[in-house]
C-alpha positions as CSV (number, residue, x, y, z in Angstrom):
1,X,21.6,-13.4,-1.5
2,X,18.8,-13.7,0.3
3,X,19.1,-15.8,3.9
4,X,16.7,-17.6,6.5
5,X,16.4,-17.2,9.8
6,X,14.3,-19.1,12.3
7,X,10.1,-18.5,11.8
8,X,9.7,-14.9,12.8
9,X,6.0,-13.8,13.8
10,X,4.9,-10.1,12.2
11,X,1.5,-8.1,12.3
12,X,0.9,-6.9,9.2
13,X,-2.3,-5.6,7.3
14,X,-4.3,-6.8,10.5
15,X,-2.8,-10.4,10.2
16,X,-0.4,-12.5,11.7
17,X,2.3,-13.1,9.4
18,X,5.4,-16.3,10.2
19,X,8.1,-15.9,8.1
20,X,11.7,-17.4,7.6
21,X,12.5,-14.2,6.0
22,X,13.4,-11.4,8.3
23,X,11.4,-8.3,7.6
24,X,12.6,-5.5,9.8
25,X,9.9,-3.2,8.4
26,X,6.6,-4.9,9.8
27,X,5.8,-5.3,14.1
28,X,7.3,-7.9,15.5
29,X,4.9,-10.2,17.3
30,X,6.5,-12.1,20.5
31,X,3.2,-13.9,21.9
32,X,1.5,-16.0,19.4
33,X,-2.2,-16.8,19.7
34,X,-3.8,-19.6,17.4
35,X,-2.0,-20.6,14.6
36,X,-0.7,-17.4,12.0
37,X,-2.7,-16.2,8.8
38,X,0.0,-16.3,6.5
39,X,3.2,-18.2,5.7
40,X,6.4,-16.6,3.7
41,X,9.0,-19.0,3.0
42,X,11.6,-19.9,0.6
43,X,11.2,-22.5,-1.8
44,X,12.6,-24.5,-5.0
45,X,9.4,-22.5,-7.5
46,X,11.3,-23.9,-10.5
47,X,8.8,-26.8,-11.5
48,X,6.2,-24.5,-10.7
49,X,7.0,-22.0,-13.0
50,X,7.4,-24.6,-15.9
51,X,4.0,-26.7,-14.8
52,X,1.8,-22.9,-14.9
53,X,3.4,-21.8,-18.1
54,X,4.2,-18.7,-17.0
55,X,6.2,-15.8,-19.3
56,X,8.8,-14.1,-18.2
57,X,7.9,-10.4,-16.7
58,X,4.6,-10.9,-16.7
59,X,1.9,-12.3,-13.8
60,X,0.0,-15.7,-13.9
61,X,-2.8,-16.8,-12.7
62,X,-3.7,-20.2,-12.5
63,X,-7.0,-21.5,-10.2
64,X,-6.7,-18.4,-7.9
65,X,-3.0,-18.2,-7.5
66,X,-0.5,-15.5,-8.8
67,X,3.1,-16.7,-10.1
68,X,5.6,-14.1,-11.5
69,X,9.5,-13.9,-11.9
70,X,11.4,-10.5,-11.8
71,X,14.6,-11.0,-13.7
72,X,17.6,-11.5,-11.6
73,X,15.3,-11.0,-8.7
74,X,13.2,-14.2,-8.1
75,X,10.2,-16.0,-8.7
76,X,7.2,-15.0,-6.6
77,X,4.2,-17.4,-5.6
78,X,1.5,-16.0,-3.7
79,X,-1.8,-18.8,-3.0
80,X,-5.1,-18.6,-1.6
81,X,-4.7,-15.4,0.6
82,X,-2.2,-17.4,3.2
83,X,0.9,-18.0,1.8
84,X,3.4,-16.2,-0.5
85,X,6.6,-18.8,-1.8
86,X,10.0,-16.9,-3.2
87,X,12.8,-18.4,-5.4
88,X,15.6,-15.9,-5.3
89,X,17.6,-15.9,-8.3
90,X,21.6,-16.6,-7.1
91,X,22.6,-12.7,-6.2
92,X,19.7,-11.4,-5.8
93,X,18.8,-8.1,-3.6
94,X,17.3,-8.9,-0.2
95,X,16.3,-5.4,0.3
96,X,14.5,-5.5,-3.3
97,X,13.4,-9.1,-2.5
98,X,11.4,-7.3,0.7
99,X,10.2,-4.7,-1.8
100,X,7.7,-7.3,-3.7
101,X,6.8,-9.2,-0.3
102,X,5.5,-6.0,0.8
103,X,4.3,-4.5,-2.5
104,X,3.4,-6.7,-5.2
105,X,2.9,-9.8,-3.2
106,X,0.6,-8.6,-0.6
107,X,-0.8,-6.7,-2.8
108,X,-2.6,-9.9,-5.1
109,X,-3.0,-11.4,-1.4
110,X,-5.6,-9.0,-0.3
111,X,-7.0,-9.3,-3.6
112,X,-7.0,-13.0,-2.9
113,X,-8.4,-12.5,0.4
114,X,-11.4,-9.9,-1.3
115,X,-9.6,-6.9,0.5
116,X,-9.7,-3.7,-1.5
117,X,-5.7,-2.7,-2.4
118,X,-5.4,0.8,-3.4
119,X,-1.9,2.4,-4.2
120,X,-1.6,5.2,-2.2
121,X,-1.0,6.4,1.6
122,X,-3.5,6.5,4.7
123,X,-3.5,8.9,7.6
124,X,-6.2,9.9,10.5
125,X,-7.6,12.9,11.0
126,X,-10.0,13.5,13.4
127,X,-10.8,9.6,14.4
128,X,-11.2,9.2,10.4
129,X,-9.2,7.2,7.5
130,X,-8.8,9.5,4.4
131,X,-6.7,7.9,2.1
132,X,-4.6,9.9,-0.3
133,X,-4.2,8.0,-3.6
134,X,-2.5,8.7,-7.0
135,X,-0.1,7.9,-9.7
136,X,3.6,6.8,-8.9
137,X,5.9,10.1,-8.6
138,X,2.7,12.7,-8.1
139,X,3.6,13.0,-4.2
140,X,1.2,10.6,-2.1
141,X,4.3,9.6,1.1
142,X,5.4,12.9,0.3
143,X,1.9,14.7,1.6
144,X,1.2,12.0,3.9
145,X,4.6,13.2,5.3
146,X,3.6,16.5,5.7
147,X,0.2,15.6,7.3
148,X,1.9,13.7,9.9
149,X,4.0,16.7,10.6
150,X,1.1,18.7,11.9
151,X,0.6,15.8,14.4
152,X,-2.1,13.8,12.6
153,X,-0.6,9.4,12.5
154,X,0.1,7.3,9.4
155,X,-2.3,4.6,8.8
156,X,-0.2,2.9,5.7
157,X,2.1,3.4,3.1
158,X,2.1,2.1,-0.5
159,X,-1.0,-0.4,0.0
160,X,-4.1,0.5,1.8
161,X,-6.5,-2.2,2.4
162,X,-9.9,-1.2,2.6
163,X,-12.9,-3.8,4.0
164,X,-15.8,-3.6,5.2
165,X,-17.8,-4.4,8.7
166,X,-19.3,-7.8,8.8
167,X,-22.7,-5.7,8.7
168,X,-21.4,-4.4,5.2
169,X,-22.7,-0.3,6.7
170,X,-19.0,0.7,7.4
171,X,-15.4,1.2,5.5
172,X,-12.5,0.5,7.2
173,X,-8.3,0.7,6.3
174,X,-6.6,-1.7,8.2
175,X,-2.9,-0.6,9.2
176,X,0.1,-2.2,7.1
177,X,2.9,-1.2,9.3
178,X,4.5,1.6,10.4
179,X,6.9,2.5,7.9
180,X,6.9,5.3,5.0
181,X,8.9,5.6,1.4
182,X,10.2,9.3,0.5
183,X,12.9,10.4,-2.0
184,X,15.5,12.7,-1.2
185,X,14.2,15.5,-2.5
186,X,11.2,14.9,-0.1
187,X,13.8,14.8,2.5
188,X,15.3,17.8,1.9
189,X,12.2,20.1,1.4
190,X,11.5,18.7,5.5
191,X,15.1,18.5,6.6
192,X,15.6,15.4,7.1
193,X,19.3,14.3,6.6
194,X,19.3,10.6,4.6
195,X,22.2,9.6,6.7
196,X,20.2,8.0,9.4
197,X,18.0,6.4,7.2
198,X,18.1,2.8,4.7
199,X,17.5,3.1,1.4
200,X,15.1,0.4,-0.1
201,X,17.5,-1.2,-1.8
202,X,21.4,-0.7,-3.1
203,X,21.8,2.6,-5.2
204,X,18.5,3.9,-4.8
205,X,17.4,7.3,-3.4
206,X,14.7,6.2,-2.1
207,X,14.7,6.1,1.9
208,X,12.7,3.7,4.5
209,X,11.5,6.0,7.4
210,X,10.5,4.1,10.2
211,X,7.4,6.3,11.6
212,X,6.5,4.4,14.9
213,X,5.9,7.1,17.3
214,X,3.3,8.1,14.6
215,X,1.4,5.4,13.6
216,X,-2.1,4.2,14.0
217,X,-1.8,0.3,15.0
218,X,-5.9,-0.5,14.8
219,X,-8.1,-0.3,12.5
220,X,-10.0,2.8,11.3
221,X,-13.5,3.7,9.9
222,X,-12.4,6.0,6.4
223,X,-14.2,8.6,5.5
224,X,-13.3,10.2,2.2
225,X,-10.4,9.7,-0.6
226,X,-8.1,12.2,-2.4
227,X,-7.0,11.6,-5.7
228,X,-3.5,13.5,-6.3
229,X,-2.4,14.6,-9.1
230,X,0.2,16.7,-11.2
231,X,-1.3,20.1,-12.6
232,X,0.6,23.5,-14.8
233,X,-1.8,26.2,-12.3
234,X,0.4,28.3,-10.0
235,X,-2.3,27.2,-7.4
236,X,-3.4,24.2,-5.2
237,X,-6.7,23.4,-6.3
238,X,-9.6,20.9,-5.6
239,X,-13.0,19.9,-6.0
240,X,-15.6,16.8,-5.5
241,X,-15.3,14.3,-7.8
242,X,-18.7,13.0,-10.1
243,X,-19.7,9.3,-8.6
244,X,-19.4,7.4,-12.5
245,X,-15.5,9.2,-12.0
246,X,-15.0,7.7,-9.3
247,X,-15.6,4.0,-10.2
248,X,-13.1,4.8,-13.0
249,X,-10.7,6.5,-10.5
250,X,-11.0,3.2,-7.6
251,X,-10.2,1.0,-10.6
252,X,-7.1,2.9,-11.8
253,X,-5.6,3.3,-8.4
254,X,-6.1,-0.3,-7.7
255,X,-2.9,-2.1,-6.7
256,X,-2.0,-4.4,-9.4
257,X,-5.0,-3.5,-10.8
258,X,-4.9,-5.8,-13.6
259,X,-4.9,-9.4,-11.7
260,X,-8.7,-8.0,-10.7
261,X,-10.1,-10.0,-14.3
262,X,-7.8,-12.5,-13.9
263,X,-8.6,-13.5,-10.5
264,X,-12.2,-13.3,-11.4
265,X,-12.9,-10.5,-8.9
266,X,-14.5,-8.0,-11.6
267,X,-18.2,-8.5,-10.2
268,X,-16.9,-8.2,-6.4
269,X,-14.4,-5.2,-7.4
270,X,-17.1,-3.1,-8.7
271,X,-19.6,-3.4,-6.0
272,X,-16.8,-3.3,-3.5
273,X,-15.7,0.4,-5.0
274,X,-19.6,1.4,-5.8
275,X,-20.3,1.1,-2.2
276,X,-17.5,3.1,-0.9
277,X,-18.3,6.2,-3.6
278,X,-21.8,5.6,-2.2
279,X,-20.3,6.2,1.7
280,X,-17.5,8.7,0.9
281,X,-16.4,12.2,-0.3
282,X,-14.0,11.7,-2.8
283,X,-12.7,14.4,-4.0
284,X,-9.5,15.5,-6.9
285,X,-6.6,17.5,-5.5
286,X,-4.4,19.2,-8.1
287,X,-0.9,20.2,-7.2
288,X,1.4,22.7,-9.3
289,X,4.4,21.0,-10.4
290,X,6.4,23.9,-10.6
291,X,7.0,24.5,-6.8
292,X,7.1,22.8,-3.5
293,X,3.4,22.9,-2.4
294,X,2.9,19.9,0.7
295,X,1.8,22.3,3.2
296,X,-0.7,24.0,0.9
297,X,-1.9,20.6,0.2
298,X,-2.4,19.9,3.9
299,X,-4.1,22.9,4.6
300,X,-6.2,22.5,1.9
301,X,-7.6,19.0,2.8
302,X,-7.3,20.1,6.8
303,X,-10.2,22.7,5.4
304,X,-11.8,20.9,3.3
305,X,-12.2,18.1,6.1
306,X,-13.5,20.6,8.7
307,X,-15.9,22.2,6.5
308,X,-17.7,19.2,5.5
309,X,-18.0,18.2,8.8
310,X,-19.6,21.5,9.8
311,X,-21.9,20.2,7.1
């Protein structure tokens, strides 16, 4: 069962985050200015949940705010862009609890908050942002992973939030915090033993891998996005993507892509993701699935980054 401690102050997404729940994944924050940019507390959502009709498994929205339940898990409440509200059912898994804080919950926040959420991971290359985006279990942390490995910092992992400059002329991903998600076999392709390291939550093989000494704390201009995805070729391939693909692409890789309607965010979603295929090279990266390809990947993007800025 999940416990409370005394408000705790975090940096997270660019904001300052007080919480009575401890969240050893974000940056702790010591000296407080002004008053913080988002709440997470525990609370009695039971009425709630009965007064917004909500079904089981599935998200509500109601004027703006999101409300869903996880079975045996907890009842999640996340209003206005500033505060997310958790019921945890009576046994419930902190470590999972954290999960859909981090996840799912921040997620409809930047939504809320008309910050782009795209599922994937963020790195910087050469003073840029390129985001590497793609289905679950086609190998996003794991290339990040590699990429760092030559040197190059994480930006985010999971969710990247994308804005723009008050000026509207330039793309930005603002840093989550400075942790990354990779499976064992990830692990084991780098070496990395899984002794030293916390799985998400109880019986899973997925690890958290605190990346600190790697990681890009301020915010940073992006300038193209990969799509990755499984192919049957022997080969790494890739190639520019068509702009009317793109839109498609933005849309599909969405976090929680489906509360966009709901939260009436269709019009702003669409010129949002229009602008940045208007600003960026996007481009689709294939990877076989029959081998272990992440530093063919790299070297592909590495190349694909120079050349077009040789261009």
């Amino acid at each position: 069962m999940i416990s409370t401690v005394k408000d705790m102050y975090y940096r997270a997404f660019g904001f300052t985050v007080v919480s009575t729940i401890h969240l050893p994944e974000l940056v702790q924050l010591n000296d407080i200015q002004g008053s913080p940019d988002i709440t997470i507390e525990i609370a009695d959502l039971s009425q709630l949940w009965i007064s917004m009709e909500a079904e089981l498994g599935k998200y509500t929205v109601r004027e703006g705010s999101v409300i869903f339940q996880i079975p045996h898990l907890g009842i999640f409440y996340i209003e206005h862009g500033n505060k997310i509200l958790i019921s945890p059912a009576i046994g419930s898994d902190k470590d999972e609890i954290r999960l859909y804080i981090l996840g799912s919950c921040m997620g409809a926040l930047l939504l809320q908050r008309k910050i782009l959420p795209l599922h994937g991971s963020a790195v910087v290359i050469e003073g840029n942002a390129y985001a590497i985006v793609g289905d679950s279990g086609a190998g996003k942390s794991t290339l990040a992973s590699a990429i760092m490995k030559q040197g190059y910092p994480l930006l985010s992992d999971d969710v990247i939030a994308i804005s723009f400059s008050s000026d509207q002329q330039t793309a930005y991903v603002t840093p989550s915090y400075p942790q990354q998600k990779l499976w064992q076999e990830s692990m084991d392709h780098f070496g990395m033993e899984s002794a030293g390291y916390r799985p998400l939550f109880k019986r899973e093989t997925k690890f958290s891998i605190p990346v600190a000494s790697n990681y890009e704390s301020k915010p940073v201009p992006i300038a193209g996005i990969f799509e990755l995805v499984k192919s049957d070729g022997e080969h790494v391939a890739i190639g520019r993507m068509p702009n009317l693909e793109c839109l498609s692409m933005l849309y599909h890789h969405t976090f929680r892509n489906f509360l966009v309607h709901r939260l009436n965010l269709s019009s702003w979603h669409f010129d949002m993701t229009a602008k940045l295929v208007n600003k960026l090279s996007l481009y689709r990266l294939e990877r076989p699935v029959s081998k272990f390809t992440a530093p063919d990947l790299v070297s592909t993007i590495i190349t694909t980054i120079n050349r077009r800025h040789i261009s």
